[in-house]
C-alpha positions as CSV (number, residue, x, y, z in Angstrom):
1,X,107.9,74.6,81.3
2,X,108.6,71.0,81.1
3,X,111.0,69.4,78.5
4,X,108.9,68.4,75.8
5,X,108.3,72.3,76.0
6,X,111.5,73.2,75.6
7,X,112.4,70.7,72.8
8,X,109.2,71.9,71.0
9,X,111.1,76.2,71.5
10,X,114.4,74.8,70.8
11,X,113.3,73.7,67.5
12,X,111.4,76.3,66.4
13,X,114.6,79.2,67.5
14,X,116.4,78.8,64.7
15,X,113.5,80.3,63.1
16,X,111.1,79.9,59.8
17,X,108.0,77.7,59.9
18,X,107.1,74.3,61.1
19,X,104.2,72.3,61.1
20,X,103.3,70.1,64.4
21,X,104.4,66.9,62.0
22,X,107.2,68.4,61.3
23,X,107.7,69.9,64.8
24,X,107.7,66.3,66.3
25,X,109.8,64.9,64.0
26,X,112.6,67.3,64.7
27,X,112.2,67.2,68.2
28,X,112.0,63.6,68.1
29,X,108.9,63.1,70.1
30,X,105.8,61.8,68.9
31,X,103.0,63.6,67.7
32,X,100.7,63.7,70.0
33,X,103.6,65.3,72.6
34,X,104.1,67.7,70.4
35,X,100.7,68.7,70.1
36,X,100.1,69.6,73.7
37,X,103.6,71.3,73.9
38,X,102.3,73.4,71.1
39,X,98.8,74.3,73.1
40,X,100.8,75.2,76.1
41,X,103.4,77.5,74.0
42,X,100.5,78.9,72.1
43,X,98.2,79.3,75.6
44,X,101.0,81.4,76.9
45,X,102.4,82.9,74.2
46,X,105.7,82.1,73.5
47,X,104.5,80.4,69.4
48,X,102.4,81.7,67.0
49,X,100.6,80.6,63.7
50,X,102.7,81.1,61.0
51,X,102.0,84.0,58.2
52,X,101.0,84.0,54.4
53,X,100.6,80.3,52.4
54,X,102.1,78.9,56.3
55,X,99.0,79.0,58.4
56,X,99.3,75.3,59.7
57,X,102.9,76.2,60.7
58,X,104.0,77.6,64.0
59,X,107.1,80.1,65.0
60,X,107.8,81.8,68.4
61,X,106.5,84.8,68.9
62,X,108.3,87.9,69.6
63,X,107.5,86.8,73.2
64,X,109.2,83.5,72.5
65,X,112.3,85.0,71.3
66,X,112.9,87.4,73.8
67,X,112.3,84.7,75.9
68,X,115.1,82.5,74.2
69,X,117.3,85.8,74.6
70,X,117.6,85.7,78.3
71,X,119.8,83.6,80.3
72,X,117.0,81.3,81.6
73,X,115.7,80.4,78.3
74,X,118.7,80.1,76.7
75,X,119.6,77.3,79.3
76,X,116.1,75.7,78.6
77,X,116.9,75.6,75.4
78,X,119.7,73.7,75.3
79,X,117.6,70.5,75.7
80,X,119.5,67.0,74.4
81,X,117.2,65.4,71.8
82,X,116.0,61.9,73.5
83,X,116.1,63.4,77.2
């Protein structure tokens, strides 16, 4: 996982919805970056589509947050915006 990765999980652990747009803004990288972070988190699992009206939102997975529940990704996810 590289750290545009990460930034993209980080942001989405809190929880709810985000768009890609939105995504990128709050990870502070640009859009395009946080389009293929969101392929490659989709690709392996660790996001989803949102549900209901939210379909062109993404949240992690239940793979993604037991993922952020273990020791490794909780260290991953403590990813310094601007880094």
């Amino acid at each position: 996982m590289n750290t545009t990765e990460a930034r993209v999980l980080a942001t989405l652990a809190p929880g709810g919805q985000l768009t890609a747009a939105q995504i990128a803004d709050s990870a502070d990288i640009t859009a395009r970056a946080a389009d293929r972070a969101i392929k490659a988190l989709a690709k392996t699992g660790l996001i989803m589509t949102g549900t209901g009206l939210r379909r062109d939102a993404w949240t992690l997975s239940r793979r993604g947050r037991a993922f952020a529940d273990t020791s490794r990704g909780r260290a991953l996810l403590d990813v310094p915006a601007g880094v």
